[in-house]
C-alpha positions as CSV (number, residue, x, y, z in Angstrom):
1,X,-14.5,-14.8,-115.0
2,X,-18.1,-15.2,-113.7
3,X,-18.7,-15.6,-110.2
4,X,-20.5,-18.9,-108.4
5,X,-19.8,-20.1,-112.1
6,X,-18.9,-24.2,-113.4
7,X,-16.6,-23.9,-116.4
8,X,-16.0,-26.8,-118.7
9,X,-12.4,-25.6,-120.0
10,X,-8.6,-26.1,-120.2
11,X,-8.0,-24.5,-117.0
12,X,-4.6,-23.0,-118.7
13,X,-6.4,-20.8,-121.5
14,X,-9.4,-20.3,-118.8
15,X,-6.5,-19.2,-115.9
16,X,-5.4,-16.2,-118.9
17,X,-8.4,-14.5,-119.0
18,X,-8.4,-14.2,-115.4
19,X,-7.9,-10.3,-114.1
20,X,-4.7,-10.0,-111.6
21,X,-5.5,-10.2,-107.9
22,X,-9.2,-11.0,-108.5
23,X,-9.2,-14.3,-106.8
24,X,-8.8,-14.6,-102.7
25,X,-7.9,-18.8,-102.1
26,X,-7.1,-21.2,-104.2
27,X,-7.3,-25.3,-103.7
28,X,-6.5,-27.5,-106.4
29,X,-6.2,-31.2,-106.3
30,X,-4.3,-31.8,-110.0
31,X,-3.9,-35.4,-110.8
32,X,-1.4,-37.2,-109.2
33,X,0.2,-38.5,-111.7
34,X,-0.1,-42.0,-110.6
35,X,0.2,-43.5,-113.8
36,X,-2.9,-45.8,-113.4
37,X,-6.4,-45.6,-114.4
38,X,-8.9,-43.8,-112.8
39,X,-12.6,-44.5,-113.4
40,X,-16.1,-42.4,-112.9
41,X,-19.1,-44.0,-112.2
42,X,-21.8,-41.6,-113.9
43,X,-25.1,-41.1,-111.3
44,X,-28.5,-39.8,-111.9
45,X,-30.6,-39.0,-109.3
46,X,-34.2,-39.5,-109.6
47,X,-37.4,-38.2,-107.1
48,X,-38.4,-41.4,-104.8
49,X,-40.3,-40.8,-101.5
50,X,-38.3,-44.0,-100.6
51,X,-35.2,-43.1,-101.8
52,X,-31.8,-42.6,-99.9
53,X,-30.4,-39.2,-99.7
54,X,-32.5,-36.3,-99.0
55,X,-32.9,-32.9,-101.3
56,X,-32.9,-29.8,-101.2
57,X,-36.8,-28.8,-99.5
58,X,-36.8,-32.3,-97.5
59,X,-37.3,-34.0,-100.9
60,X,-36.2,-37.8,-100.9
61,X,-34.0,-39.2,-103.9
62,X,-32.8,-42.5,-105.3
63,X,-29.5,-42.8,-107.1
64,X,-29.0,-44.6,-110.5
65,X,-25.4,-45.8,-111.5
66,X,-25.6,-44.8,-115.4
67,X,-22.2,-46.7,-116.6
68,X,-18.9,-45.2,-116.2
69,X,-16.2,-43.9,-118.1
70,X,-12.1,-43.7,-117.3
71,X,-8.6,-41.8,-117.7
72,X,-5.4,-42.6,-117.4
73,X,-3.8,-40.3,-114.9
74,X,-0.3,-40.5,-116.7
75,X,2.1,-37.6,-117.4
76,X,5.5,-37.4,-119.7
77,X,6.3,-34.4,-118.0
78,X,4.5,-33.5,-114.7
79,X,5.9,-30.4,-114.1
80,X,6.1,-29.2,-117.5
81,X,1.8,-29.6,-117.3
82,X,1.4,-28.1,-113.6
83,X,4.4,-25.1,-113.8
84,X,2.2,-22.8,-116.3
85,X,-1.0,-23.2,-114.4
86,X,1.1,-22.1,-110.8
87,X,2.4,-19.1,-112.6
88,X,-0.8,-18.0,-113.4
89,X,-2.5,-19.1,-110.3
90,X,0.1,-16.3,-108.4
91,X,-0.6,-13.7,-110.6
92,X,-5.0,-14.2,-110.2
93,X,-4.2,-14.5,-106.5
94,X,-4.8,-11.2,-104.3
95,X,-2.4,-9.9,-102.6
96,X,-3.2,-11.5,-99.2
97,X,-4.4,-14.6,-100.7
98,X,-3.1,-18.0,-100.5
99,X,-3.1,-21.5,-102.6
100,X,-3.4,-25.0,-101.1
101,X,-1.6,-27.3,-103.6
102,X,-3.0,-31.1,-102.9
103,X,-0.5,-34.4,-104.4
104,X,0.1,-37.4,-103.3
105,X,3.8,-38.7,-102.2
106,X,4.6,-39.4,-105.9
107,X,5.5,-35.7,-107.1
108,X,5.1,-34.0,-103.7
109,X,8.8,-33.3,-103.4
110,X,8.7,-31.5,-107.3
111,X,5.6,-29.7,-106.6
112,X,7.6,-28.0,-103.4
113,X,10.3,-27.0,-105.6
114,X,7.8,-25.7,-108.0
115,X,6.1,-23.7,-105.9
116,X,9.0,-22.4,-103.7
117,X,10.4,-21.2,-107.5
118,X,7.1,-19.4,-108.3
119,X,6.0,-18.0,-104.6
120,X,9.4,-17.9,-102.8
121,X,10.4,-19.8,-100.1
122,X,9.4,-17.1,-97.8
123,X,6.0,-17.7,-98.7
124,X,5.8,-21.2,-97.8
125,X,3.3,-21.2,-94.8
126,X,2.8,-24.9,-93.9
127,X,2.9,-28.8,-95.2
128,X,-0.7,-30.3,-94.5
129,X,-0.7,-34.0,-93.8
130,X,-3.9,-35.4,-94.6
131,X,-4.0,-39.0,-92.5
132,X,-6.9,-41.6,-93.6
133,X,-7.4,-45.0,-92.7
134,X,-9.0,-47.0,-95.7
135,X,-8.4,-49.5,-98.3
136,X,-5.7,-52.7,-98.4
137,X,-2.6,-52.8,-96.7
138,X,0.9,-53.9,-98.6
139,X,3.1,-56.6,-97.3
140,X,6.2,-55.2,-99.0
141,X,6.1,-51.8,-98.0
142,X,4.9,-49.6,-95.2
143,X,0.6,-48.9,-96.4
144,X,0.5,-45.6,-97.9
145,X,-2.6,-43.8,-96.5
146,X,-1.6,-39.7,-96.5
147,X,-1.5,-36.9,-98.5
148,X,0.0,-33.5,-98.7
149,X,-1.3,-30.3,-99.1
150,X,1.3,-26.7,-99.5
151,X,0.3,-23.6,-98.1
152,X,1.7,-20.9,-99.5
153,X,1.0,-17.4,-98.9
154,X,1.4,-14.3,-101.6
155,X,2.6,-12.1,-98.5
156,X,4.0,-14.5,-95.4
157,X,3.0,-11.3,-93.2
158,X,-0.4,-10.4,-94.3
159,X,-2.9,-13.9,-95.5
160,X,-6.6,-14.7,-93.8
161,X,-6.2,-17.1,-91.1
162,X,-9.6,-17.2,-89.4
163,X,-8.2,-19.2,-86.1
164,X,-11.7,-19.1,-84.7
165,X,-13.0,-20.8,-87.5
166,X,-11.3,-23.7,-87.1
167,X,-13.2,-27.1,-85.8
168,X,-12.1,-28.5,-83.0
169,X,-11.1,-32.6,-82.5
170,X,-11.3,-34.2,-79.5
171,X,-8.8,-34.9,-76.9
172,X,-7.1,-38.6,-77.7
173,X,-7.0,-39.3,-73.8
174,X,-9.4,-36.6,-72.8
175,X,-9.7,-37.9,-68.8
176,X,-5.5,-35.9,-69.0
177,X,-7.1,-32.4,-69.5
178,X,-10.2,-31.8,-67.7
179,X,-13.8,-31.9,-68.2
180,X,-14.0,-28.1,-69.6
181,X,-10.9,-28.7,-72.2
182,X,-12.3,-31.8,-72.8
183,X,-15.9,-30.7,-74.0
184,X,-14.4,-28.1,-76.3
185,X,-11.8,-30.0,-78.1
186,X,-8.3,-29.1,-79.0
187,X,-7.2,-27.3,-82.3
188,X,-5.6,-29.6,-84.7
189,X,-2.1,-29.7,-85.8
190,X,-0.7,-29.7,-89.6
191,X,-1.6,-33.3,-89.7
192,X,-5.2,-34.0,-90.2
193,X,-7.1,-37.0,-89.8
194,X,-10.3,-37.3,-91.7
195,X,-11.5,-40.6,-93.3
196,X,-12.2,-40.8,-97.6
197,X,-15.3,-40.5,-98.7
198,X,-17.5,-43.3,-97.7
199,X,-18.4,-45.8,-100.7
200,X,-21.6,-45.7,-99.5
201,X,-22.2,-42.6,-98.1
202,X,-24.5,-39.7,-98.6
203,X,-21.7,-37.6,-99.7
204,X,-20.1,-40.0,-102.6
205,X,-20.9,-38.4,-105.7
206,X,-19.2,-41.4,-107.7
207,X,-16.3,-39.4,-108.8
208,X,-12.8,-40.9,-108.6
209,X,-10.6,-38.6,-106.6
210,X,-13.9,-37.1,-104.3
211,X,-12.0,-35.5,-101.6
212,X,-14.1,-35.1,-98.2
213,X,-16.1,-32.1,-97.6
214,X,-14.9,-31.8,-94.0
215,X,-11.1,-31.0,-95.5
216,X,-12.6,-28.2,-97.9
217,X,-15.0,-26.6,-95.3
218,X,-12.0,-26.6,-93.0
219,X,-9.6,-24.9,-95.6
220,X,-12.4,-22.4,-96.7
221,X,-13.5,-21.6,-93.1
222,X,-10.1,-20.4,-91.9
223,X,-8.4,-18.8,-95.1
224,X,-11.1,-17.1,-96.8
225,X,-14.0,-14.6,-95.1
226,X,-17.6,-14.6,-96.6
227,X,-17.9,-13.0,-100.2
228,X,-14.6,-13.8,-101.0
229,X,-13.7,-15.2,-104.2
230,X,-12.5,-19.4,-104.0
231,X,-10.8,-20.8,-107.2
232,X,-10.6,-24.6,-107.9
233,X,-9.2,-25.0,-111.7
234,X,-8.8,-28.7,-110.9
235,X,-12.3,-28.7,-110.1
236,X,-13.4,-32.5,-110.4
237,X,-17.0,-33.2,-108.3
238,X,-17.0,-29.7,-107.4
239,X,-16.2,-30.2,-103.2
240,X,-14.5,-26.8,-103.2
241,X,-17.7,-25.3,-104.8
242,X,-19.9,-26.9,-102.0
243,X,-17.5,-26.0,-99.0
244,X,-17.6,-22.1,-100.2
245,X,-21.4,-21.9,-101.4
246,X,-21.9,-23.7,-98.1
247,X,-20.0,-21.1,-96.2
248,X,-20.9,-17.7,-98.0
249,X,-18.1,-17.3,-100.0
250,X,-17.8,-16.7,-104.1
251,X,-16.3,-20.0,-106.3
252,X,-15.3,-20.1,-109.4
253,X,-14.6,-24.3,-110.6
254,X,-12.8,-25.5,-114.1
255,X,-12.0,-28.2,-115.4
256,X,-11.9,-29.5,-118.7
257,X,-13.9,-33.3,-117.7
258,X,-17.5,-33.2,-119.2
259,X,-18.4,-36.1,-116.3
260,X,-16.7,-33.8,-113.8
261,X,-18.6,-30.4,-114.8
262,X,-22.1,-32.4,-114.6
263,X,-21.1,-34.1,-111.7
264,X,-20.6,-30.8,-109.9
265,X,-23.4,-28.7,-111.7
266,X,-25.6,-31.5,-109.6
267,X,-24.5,-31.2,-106.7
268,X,-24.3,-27.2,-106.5
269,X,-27.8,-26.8,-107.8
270,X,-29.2,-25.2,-105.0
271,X,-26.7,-22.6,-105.1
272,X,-28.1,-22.0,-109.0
273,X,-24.4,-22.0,-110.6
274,X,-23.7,-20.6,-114.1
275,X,-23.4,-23.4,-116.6
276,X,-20.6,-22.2,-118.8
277,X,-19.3,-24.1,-121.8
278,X,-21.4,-27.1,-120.8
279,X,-25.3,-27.3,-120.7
280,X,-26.5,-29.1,-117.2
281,X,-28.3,-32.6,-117.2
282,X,-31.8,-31.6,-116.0
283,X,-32.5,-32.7,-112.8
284,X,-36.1,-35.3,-112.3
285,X,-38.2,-34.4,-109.5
């Protein structure tokens, strides 16, 4: 396992080769097992002194859609797929290290199970609600806009929990509290309100399932300290690469997506990853 390293791999046969205890936090976002279609748009970002995002030096970019590809996020047996990779992500997990498990409200319930079989219920820390506001709203059923993220901890009595990491929100009626508590915000609960990523937004890579950066920093921040090492074997557009590179911590990212490994090789270029398994697009400037 190389460190600040992109791997195009089956994260299974990757997760093997792993050393015991050599990994501090894990985040994974597997699919969701929706059973629909999910599509990336591939980009390609090209040098333009009018262009829309700004680079790394103060450089200004344009981005190109280059045609997209899809999957069909579809399993016979979800938990026959994810049970193998949670065994092995407990036994590369240190022994105050922790895993953040990210699904949606169609196999949340199975992934608890799951993981109260492989980490013991003890070690169940907290359920994460992640509240967003976005997209069309049923008229047959109350609109589903949350997901859920598991905390569990190898040791309940000994895992990082920087508390004064942790961003502050404001006050929802902040004229009750006072100007002082007011300016500094109050520490958020287990439910967590962050919008998506924006369409059209600086930080939309194009990728399907983009989770925001703001939920990764915030996750990285308080359960990991700098030079630790972060793991992401679901890896996707690479967010959980950005949020640790970002925040002077080690990553680690697989997945076994070609589109997914460039996607993230591009944004975490800075940061001079190791390519491994895949050869980077090279970047116009």
């Amino acid at each position: 396992m190389k460190k600040n390293s992109i791997n195009l791999a089956d994260n299974l046969d990757f997760l093997r080769e792993v050393p015991n205890a050599a990994v501090d936090l894990i985040y994974i976002d597997p699919p969701f097992n929706t059973g629909t279609q999910q599509s990336i748009t591939r980009l390609k970002t090209v040098r333009d002194e009018g262009g829309d995002r700004t680079g790394f030096g103060g450089n200004r970019y344009r981005t190109e859609r280059q045609g997209s590809t899809s999957y069909l996020d579809a399993f016979e047996d979800y938990m026959a797929f994810l049970a193998p990779r949670i065994d092995e992500a407990r036994r590369v997990l240190a022994d105050n290290g922790s895993i953040f498990l990210h699904v949606d409200q169609h196999e949340s319930h199975y992934c608890k199970v799951l993981l109260d079989r492989v980490f013991g219920r003890k070690s169940f820390i907290n359920e994460i609600i992640w509240s967003y506001d976005y997209g069309g709203r049923s008229k047959k059923k109350w609109p589903t806009k949350h997901d859920t993220i598991f905390w569990y901890a190898i040791d309940p009595a000994n895992y990082t929990f920087n508390a004064n990491a942790i961003d502050r929100i404001p006050y929802m009626a902040p004229g009750l509290v006072g100007k002082e508590k007011a300016a500094r915000g109050k520490v958020p609960t287990d439910v967590w309100w962050q919008t998506i990523v924006p369409t059209n937004g600086k930080e939309r890579t194009g990728y399907p399932t983009q989770k925001p950066l703001a939920i990764l920093e915030r996750i990285v921040k308080v359960h990991s300290n700098p030079g630790d090492m972060v793991m992401d074997f679901f890896a996707g557009s690479g967010t959980t690469g950005v949020a640790a590179a970002r925040n002077d911590r080690l990553f680690v990212l697989v997945d076994s997506n070609p589109e997914a490994v460039q996607v993230a090789a591009k944004r975490l270029t800075e940061y001079t990853p190791e390519c491994v398994g895949f050869t980077p697009e090279p970047q116009l400037v």
